[in-house]
N, C-alpha and C positions, 0 to 999 in steps of 0.2 A: 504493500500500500504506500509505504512513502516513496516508491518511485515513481509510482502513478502520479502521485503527487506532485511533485518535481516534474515530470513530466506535463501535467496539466499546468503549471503555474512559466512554463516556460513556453506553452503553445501562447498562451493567454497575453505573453509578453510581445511575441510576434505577430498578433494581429494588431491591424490599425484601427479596423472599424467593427463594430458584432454585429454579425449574418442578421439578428432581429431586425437591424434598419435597413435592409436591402427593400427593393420594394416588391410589391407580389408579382409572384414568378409566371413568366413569360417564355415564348421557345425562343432557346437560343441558334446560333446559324447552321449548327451539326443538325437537330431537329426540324429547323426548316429543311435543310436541303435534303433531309429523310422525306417531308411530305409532299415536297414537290416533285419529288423521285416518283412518289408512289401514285401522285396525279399524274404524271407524265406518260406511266404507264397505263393507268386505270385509266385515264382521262376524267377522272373525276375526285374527287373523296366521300369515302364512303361516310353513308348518311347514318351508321352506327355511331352515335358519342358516347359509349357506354363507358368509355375509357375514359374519357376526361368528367363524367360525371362521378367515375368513381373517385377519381385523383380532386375533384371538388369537395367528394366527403370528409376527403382525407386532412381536407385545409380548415374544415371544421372540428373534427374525429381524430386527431393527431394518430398516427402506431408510434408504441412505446419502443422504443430500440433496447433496453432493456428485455424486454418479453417478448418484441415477437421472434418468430420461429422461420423456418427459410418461406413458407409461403405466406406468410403476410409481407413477408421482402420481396418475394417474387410480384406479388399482385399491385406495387407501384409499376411494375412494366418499364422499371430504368433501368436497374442494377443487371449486370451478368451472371451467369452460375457460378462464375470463378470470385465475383465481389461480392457475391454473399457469405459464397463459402469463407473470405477471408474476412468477413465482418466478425463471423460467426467462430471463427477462429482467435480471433484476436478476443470476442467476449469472453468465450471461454476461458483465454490463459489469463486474461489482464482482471476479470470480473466486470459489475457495473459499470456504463459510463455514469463520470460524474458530469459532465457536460455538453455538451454540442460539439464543442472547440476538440473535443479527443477523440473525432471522428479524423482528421488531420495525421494520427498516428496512427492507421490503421493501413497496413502496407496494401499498396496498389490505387489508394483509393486519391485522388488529387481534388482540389480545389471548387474544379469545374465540375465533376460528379456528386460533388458534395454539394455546392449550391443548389442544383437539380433538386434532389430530394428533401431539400431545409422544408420548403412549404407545408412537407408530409407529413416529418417525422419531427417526433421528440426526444428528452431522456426526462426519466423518471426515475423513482421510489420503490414506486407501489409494485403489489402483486398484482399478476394476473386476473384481472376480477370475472367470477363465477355469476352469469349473468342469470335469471332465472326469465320464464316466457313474459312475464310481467315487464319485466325489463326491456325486452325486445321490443315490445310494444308500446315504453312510453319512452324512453330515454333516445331514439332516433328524431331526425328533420324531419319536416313537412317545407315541401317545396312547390311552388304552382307556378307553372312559366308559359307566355302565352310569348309568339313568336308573329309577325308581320310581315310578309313581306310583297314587293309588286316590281314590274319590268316597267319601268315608264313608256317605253316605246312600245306601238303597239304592233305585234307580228300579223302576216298574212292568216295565220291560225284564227282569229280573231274578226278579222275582216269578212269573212263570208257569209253569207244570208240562206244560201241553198241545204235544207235539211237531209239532202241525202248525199252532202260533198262531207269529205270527213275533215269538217272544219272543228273547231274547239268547241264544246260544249258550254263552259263555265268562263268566267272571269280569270284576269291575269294576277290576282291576287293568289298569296299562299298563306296558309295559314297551319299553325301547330299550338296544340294546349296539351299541356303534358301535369300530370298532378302525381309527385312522389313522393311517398314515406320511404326514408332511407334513415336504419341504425347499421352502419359500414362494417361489415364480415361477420353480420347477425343477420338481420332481415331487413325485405324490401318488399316494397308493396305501389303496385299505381294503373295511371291509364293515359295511353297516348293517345292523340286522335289528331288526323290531318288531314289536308285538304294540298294538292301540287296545285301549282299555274292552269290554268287552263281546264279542271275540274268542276263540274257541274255540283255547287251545294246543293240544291235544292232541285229534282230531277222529276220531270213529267207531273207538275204540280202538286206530286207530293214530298214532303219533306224529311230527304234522307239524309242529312249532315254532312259531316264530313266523308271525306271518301274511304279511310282507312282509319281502324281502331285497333288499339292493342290493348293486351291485361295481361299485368302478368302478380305471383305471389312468390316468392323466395325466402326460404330459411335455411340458416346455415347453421352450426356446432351448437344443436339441440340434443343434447343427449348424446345415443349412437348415429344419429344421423349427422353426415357433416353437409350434406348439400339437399335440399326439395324444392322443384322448379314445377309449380301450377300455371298455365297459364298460356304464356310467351317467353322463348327460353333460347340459351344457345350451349352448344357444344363445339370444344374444341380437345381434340383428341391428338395426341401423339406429337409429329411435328407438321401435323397437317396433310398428311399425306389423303387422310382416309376422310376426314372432316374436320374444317376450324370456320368458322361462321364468328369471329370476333376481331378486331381490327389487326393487323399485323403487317409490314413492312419488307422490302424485298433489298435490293443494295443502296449504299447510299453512302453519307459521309461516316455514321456510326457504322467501320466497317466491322464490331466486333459482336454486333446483334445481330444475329445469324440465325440464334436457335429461337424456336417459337417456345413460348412462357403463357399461360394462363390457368385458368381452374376450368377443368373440364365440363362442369355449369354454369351458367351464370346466367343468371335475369337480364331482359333482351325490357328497356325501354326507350326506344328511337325510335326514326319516324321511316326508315327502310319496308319497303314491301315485302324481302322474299329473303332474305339470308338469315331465318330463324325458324325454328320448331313452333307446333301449337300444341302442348297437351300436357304430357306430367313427365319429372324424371326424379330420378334419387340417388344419392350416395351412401350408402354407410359404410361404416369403417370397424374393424373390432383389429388389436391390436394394428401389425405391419400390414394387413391386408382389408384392402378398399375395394370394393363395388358399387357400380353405377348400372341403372337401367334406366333407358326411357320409352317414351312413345309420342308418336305425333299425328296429327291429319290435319293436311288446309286442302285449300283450292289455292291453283296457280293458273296464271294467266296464259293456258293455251300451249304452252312448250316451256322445256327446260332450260331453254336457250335465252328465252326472251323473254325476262319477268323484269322490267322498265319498272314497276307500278305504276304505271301514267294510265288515267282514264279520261282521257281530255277529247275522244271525237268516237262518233259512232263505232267508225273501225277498231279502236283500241277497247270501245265500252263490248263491243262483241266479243272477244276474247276473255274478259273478265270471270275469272272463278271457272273455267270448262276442264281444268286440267289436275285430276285427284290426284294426290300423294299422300300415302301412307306410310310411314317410315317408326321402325323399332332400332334398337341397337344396344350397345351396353358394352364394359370395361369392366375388367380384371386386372386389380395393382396391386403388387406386393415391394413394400419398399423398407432397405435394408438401411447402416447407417451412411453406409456411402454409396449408394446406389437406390437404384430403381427401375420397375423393368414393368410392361404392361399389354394385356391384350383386348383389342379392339373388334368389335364386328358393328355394321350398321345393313341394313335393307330398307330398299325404297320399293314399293307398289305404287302403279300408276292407273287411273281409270281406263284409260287408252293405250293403246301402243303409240311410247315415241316413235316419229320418224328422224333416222339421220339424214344430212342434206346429201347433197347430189352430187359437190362439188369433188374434184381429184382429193383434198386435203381431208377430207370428211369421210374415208373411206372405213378407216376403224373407228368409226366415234359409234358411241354406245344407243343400240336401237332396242325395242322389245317393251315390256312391262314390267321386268322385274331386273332390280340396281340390286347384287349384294358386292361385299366390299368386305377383308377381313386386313388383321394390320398386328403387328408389335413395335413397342416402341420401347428405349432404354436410354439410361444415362449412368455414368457411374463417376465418381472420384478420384482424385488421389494426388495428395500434394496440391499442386499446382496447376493440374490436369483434369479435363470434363470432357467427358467423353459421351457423344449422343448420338441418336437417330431411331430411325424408322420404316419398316419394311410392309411392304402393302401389295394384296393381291387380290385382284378382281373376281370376279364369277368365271368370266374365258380365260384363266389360267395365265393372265398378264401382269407382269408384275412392275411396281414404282419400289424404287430405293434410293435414302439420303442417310447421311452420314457424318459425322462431324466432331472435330478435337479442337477443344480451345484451352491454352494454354496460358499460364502466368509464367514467362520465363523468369523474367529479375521483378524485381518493384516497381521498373520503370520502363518494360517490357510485355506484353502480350499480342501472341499469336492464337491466327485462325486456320483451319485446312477442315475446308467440305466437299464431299464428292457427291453427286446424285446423278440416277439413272433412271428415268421413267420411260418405259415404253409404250411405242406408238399406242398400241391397242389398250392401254389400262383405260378403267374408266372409273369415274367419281364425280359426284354430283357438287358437294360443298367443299372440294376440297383447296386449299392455300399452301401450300408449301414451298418454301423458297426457291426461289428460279431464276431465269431468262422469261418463261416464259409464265405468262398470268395465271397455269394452272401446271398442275403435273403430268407433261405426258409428251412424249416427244421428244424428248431432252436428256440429254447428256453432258456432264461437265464437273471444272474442278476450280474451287474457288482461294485463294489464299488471302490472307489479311494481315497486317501490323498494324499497330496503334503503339507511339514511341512516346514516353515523354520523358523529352531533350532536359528540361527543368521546371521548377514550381510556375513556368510561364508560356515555356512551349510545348505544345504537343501536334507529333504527324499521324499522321491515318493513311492508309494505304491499302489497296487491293488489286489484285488480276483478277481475272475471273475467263477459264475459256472455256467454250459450250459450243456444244453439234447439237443437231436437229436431223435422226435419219432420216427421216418423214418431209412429204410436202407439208408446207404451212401456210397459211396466210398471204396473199400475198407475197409466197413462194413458191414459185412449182418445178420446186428441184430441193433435192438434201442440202444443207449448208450449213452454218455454222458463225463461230463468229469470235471474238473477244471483246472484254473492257477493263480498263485500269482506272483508275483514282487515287490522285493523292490529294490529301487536305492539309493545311496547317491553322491553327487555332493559335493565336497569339496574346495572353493575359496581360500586359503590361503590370497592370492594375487593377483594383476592384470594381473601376470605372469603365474599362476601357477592353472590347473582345475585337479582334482584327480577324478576317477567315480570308483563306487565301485556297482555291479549288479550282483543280484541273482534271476534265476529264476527256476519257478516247475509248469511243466503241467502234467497232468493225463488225459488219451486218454484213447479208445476201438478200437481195429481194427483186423479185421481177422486174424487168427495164418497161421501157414503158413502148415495146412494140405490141400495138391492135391487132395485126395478120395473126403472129402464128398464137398455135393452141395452145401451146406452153411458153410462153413465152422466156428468151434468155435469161437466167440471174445476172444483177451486177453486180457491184462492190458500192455499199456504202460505208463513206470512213466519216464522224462525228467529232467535231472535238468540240469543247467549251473551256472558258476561263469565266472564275466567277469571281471578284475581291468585294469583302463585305467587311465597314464597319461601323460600329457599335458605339457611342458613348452616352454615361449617364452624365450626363452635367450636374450643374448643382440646381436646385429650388426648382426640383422636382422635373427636369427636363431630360429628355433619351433622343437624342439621335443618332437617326440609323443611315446607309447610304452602302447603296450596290452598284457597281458596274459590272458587267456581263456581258464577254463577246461567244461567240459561236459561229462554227464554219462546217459547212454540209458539201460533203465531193460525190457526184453519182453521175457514172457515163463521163466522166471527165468534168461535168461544167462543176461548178463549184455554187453554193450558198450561203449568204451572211446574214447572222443576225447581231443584233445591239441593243441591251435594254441598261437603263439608270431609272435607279429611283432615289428619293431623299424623303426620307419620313419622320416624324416629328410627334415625340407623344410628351404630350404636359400632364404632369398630376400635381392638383391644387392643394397644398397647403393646410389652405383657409377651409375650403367648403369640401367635402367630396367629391371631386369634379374631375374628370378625367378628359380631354381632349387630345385627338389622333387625326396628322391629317395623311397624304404623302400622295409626292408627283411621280409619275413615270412617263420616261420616254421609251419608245420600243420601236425595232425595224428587223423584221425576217422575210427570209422568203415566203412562197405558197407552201413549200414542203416545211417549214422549220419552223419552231411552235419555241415561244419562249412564256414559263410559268414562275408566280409568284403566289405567295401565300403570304395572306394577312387574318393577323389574330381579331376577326371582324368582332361578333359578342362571345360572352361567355357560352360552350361548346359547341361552338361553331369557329371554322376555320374555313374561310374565304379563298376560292385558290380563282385566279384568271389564265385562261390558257390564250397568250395574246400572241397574231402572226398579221403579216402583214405592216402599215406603217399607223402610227400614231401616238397618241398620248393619253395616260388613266388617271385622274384625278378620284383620292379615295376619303372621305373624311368620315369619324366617329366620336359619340359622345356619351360617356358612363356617368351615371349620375345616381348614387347612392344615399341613399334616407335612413333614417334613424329606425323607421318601425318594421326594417328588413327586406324593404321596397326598395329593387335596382330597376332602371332604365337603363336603357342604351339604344341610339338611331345610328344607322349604319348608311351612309351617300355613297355611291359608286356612278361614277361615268366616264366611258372610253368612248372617243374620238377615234376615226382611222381617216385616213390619207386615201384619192384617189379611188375612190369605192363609192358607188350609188346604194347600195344595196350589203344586209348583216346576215349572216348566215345562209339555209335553205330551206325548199321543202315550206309548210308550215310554218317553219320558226323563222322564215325571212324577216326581216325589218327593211323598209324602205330607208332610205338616206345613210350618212355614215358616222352616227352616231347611238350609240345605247346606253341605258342608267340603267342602275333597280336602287329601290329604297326599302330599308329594313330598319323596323323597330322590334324593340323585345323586352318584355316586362316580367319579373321574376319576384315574388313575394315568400321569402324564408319563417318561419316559423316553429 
């Protein structure tokens, strides 16, 4: 103990400011460029915030660092298996923390990881407390958040009068009212209901509300039960091979989150139409060994390809609810002190037979009425060492494989190395597992990663990554393959001050753009980007931010450039509650080259624009917090483009070359 002491009394002397006065946390430039990654790919983000609502509890609900155990460190979704283990390590030899500040002495873990999770976590005293149902039920929030929002311009969607064209049915308003009781890693209880753009509220003069409703009930470490999902639910199993329906991430600038982390339950209240279960599941647990079962039934919109949830014009309302899915499944976990190893099965029943498409690429894609899918998943220990993955086999005897070691070499050292293998023919419905490509299947490859930190100031990031495709794909009608590297540097000067400095290079195959032939040739596309971002907090309450961003696209020889700056500007008042965000962008790509930002718009919600072409985005927002637990926030958007009569297509055209949307959101805590 007294060198704890000495030890604490020596951290204490080297800081300048305490973490309590930072202000409330925000993503920093690793995180963005994690989410724009994953819009990049996705082309969207995924309308599940299940994540940031729970990481919102946690800002009310602190976890004791003291007591928790490695899964309530897993379920912040920042930490690694290797920084827990040595969090978990160090608690062990050293005992209690006494402070915040003696997270600093915990080998591996720097500065920048440790701010991440201040907003989360604590240190305490206390014991573990023994809650009883009583508890569950009065000691959690009550939360009611109703959500606003409208396209000011108005689309072609909208413009039409002809009842049998499949013009929009409803208004360009959106709308979300969500009402949750949440006591965080105890129980959850609520109900969403929403309304998309162009949705009819009230339909054939009678009055059906919103378009989509959800409910769900969750209780968790009741007894022998560690998890019951009534309701609306998700599952995420193994490393995704077989099913993960919860938000999760593919390459990016964290090159060392690689493995998928969640609790195989979890309550599902977002405003998404189709990446969740409807019915009941359970876990219990009696010593090392855990089971889980569930079961589900909805309607889906017509095919398993194409669940939009958009009910906005005749066309799309005919499809609505035609396509039955019945789905059971269940795990088997036995876990040891350093290890843990698991088996999965899941089935789907369909009212109909899927059909698969027509296309060359589409050849083994899964047709028929019945989906079954079986899986093992492992991870183990040891020193410095985490060893994981997951092996998955379809009903047609095809198999997906991923695989992965991540390492703590020194303090100031950790490496990555993943291999995965899916084949053409596997098939799976929810499934997410790390890739190239946005599902498992078709791919092959091998990924490596470093993350160095140079000192208390610098740190690199780094990755290869090279992947085949035996199979036609997409937009490919030939095998091919590819590679991509990144490096990053994160530069802390100061507590004030993050510098990001990011370079990236992919090498693709994708068909050229000759119309004659049936297959047309592959080219080579070669991708580079440079991204420098920085950061500061000023004094009396002011952050700015500022990015420049070049990008160059070579195919068939010609070449492509893009260029985007922004400068953004957030004040936080002082005086009154008051939070104002404005920030300018200029932007210039090709037709082919898409340049994305993400803005932290309201609370769970994150704002991504996918801007190409020429122009400028003017963004502004305003948080305004009340005493009786009443937040507001307005959220202004409008892009400008260059040399364009006309915004998007289809339906969703806008005449002229400009578009806004305006967003308000009202939140009342209790």
């Amino acid at each position: 103990m007294p060198i704890k002491i000495a030890m604490l009394i020596l951290l204490l002397l080297l800081c300048n400011n305490s973490y309590a006065q930072q202000p409330e946390p925000a993503l920093n430039a690793v995180a963005e460029s994690q989410l724009e990654g994953h819009a990049a790919n996705a082309d969207n983000i995924s309308e599940d915030d299940g994540h940031w609502q729970q990481l919102q509890g946690y800002t009310r609900r602190k976890i004791d660092l003291n007591t928790a155990d490695a899964a309530a460190l897993k379920s912040l979704g920042i930490l690694s298996p290797v920084q827990i283990r040595q969090f978990l390590a160090y608690r062990q030899q050293m005992g209690k923390l006494v402070s915040i500040y003696e997270l600093q002495a915990v080998p591996g873990w720097d500065e920048q990881l440790i701010r991440s999770i201040l907003p989360y976590v604590r240190t305490g005293n206390d014991l573990e407390p023994r809650y009883t149902l009583k508890d569950y039920l009065k000691r959690g929030d009550h939360t009611l958040l109703f959500r606003y929002g409208r396209q000011l311009e108005t689309s072609r969607g909208y413009q039409h009068t002809d009842s049998t064209s499949a013009h929009y049915l409803g208004s360009p308003d959106r709308l979300l009212l969500r009402y949750r009781y949440n006591f965080p890693r105890y129980m959850s209880w609520g109900v969403v209901m929403e309304k998309d753009a162009g949705e009819a509220f009230f339909r054939g003069g009678q009055g059906r509300g919103f378009d989509f409703y959800s409910i769900h009930l969750f209780v968790r470490q009741y007894k022998w039960i560690r998890a019951l999902a009534l309701g609306d639910f998700t599952v995420n199993m193994g490393q995704g091979l077989l099913n993960w329906q919860s938000l999760a991430f593919g390459k990016g600038a964290a090159v060392m989150q690689v493995k998928r982390e969640g609790e195989l339950l979890k309550p599902y209240a977002s405003a998404g139409e189709y990446n969740f279960y409807r019915g009941a599941g359970v876990t219990v647990a009696q010593g090392k060994w855990e089971g889980t079962a569930f079961i589900s039934s909805r309607m889906l919109d017509g095919s398993i390809t194409e669940n939009s949830g958009y009910h906005r014009s005749h066309t799309e309302l005919a499809k609505r609810h035609t396509l039955g899915q019945y789905t059971i499944g269940g795990n088997v976990t036995v876990t040891g002190r350093d290890w843990r190893a698991g088996l999965n099965m899941i089935q789907h029943q369909f009212s109909q037979p899927v059909v698969k498409g027509t296309a060359p690429y589409q050849l083994f894609a899964f047709e028929g009425k019945t989906l079954t899918g079986v899986s093992a998943d492992y991870e183990a220990s040891w020193k410095g060492l985490h060893l994981f993955g997951e092996g998955a086999m379809s009903a047609n005897g095809k198999t997906a494989w991923i695989s992965g070691l991540l390492a703590s070499v020194t303090a100031n050292v950790d490496m990555v190395l993943l291999y995965r293998n899916y084949n053409r023919g596997y098939h799976s419905l929810y499934a997410d597992a790390w890739g190239e490509f946005y599902k498992p299947v078709n791919e092959n490859g091998v990924y490596t990663g470093i993350s160095l930190k140079v000192n208390t100031h610098l740190k690199i990031d780094a990755y290869a990554d090279q992947f085949r495709f035996p199979w036609l794909q997409y937009r490919s009608s030939a095998p091919g393959g590819g590679r991509d590297l990144l490096v990053a540097l994160t530069y802390t000067p100061d507590k004030q001050t993050e510098i990001f400095l990011r370079y990236n290079y992919t090498v693709k195959q994708q068909d050229g753009k000759d119309d004659v032939s049936f297959f047309p040739p592959p080219v080579r596309v070669d991708r580079q980007s440079w991204r420098l971002q920085v950061k500061l907090d000023a004094k009396r309450g002011i952050t700015v931010k500022n990015r420049v961003e070049l990008s160059r696209r070579r195919e068939e020889g010609k070449a492509q450039r893009g260029f985007l700056l922004f400068q953004e500007l957030l004040y936080a008042c002082t005086r009154w509650p008051l939070q104002l965000y404005v920030r300018y962008t200029m932007f210039a790509a090709g037709e082919a080259e898409s340049m994305y930002t993400i803005t932290s718009g309201m609370l769970y919600e994150y704002a991504v624009s996918r801007l190409s072409g020429e122009g400028r985005q003017y963004q502004c927002r305003m948080r305004w917090k009340m005493k009786n637990g009443l937040t507001c926030w307005i959220r202004y958007q409008r892009t400008v483009y260059g040399r364009v009569t006309s915004i998007g297509n289809g339906w969703d055209e806008v005449a002229g070359n400009r578009v806004g949307d305006l967003h308000c959101q009202l939140q009342y805590s209790f």
